[in-house]
C-alpha positions as CSV (number, residue, x, y, z in Angstrom):
1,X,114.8,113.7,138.9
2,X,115.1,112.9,142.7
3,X,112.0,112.9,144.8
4,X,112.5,115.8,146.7
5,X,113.3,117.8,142.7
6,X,110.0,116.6,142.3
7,X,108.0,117.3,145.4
8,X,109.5,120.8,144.6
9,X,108.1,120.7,141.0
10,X,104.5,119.6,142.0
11,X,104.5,122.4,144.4
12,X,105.4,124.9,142.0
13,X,103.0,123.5,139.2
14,X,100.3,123.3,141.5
15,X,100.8,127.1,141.6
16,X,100.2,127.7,138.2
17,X,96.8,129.0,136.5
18,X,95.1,129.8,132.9
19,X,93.7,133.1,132.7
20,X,90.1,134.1,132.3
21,X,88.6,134.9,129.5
22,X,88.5,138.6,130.6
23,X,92.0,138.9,130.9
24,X,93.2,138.5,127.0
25,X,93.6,141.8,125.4
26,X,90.2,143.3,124.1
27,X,91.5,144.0,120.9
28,X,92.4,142.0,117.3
29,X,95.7,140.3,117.3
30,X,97.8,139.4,114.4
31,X,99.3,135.7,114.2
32,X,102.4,136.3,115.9
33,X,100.4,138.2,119.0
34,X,97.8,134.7,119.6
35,X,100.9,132.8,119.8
36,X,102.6,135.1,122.4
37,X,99.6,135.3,124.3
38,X,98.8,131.8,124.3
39,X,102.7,130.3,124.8
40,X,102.4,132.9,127.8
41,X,100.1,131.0,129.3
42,X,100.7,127.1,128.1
43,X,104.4,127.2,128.4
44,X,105.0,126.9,131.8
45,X,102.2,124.2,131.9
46,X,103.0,121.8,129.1
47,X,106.7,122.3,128.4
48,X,105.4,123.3,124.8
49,X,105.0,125.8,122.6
50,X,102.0,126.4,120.5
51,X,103.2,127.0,116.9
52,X,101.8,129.4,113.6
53,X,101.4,125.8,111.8
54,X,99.7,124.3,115.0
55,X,97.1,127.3,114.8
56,X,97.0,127.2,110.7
57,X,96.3,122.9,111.2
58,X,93.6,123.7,114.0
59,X,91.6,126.3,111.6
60,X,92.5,123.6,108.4
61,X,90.3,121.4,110.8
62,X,87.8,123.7,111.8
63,X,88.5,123.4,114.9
64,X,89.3,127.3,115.3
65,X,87.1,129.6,113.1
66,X,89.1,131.4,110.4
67,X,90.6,135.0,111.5
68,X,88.9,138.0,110.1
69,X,91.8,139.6,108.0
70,X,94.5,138.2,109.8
71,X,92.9,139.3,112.7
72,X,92.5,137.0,115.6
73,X,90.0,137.8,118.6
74,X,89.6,136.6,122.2
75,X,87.3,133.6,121.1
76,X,90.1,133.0,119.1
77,X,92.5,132.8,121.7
78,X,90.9,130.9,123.8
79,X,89.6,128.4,121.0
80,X,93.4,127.6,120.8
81,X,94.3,127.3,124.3
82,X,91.7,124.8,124.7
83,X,92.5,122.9,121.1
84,X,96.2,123.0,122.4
85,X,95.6,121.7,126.0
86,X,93.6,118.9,124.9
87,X,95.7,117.9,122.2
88,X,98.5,116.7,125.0
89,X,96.6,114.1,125.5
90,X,93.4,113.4,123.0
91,X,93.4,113.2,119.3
92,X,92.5,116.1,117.2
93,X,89.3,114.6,116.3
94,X,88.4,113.9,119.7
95,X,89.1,117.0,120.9
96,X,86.9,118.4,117.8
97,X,83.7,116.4,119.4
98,X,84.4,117.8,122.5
99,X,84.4,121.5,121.3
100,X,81.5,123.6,121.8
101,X,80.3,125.8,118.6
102,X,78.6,128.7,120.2
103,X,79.1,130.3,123.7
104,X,83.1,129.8,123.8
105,X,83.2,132.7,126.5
106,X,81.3,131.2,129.1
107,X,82.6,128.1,127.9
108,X,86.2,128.8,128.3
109,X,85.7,130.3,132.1
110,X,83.8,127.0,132.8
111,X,86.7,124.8,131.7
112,X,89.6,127.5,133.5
113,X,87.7,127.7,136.6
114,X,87.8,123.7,136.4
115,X,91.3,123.4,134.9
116,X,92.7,125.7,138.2
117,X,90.3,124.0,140.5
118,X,92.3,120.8,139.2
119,X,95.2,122.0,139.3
120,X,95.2,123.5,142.7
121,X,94.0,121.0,144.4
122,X,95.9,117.8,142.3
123,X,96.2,114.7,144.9
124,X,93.3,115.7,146.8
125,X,90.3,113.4,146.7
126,X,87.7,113.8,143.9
127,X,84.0,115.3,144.7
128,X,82.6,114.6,141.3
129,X,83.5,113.3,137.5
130,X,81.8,115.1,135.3
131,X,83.3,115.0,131.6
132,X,84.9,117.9,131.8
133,X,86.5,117.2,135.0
134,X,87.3,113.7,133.9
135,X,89.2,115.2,130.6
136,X,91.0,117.9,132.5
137,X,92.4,115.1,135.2
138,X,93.5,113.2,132.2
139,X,95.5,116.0,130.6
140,X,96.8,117.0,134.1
141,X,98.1,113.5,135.0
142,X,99.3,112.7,131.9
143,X,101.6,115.9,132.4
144,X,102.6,115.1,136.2
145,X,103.6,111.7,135.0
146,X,105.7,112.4,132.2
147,X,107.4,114.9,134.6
148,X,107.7,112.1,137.1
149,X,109.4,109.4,134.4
């Protein structure tokens, strides 16, 4: 990839965003519906596609609560958008530590709002480095850089 390929790249991926909670559809999806939903989102990020084993190995590990019926919800979704983000870079079990049990909503609009904050604004100096900060950076550079080898 030439520089200026590049430049061009950064500027488009700097453009990117992960949705907010409120935006995933308000009803029960089946298997094949989380995936769409989530590759919507992940694809264009990460080069990557989330997968029905990925999903079936994340809830194995409890890292995704079991669906009700086949049924998948919006925590669901975004349990596995966050599982498949920090899986790019961390360990399964460390991303399991770093999980939170209750409260995903709020939780996932905190780690959005810092993921497109990151994103947005990648090359521009740092303010603070909290852990989530610090972990999003991580997955973000790690993503720039294998774009950049």
């Amino acid at each position: 990839m030439t520089e200026k390929e590049y430049d061009n790249w950064l500027s488009d991926f700097k453009k990117l965003s992960l949705p907010t909670f409120e935006q995933f559809p308000d009803l029960e999806l089946y298997m094949d519906q989380v995936i769409q939903e989530t590759n919507k989102y992940l694809t264009p990020i990460f080069d990557t596609k989330v997968t029905k084993t990925m999903i079936n190995s994340y809830v194995k590990m409890e890292l995704v609560q079991r669906p009700i019926k086949k049924k998948y919800t919006a925590e669901h979704v975004a349990t596995i958008m966050i599982v498949s983000i920090l899986k790019t870079t961390f360990t399964l079990d460390s991303v399991k530590k770093m999980m939170v049990n209750d409260g995903i909503q709020d939780y996932f609009n905190r780690f959005v709002l810092k993921f497109n904050h990151e994103l947005h604004n990648f090359g521009k100096p740092v303010d603070s480095f909290s852990q989530l900060e610090i972990t999003i950076r991580t997955v973000l550079y790690k993503v720039i850089l294998e774009k950049n080898i």
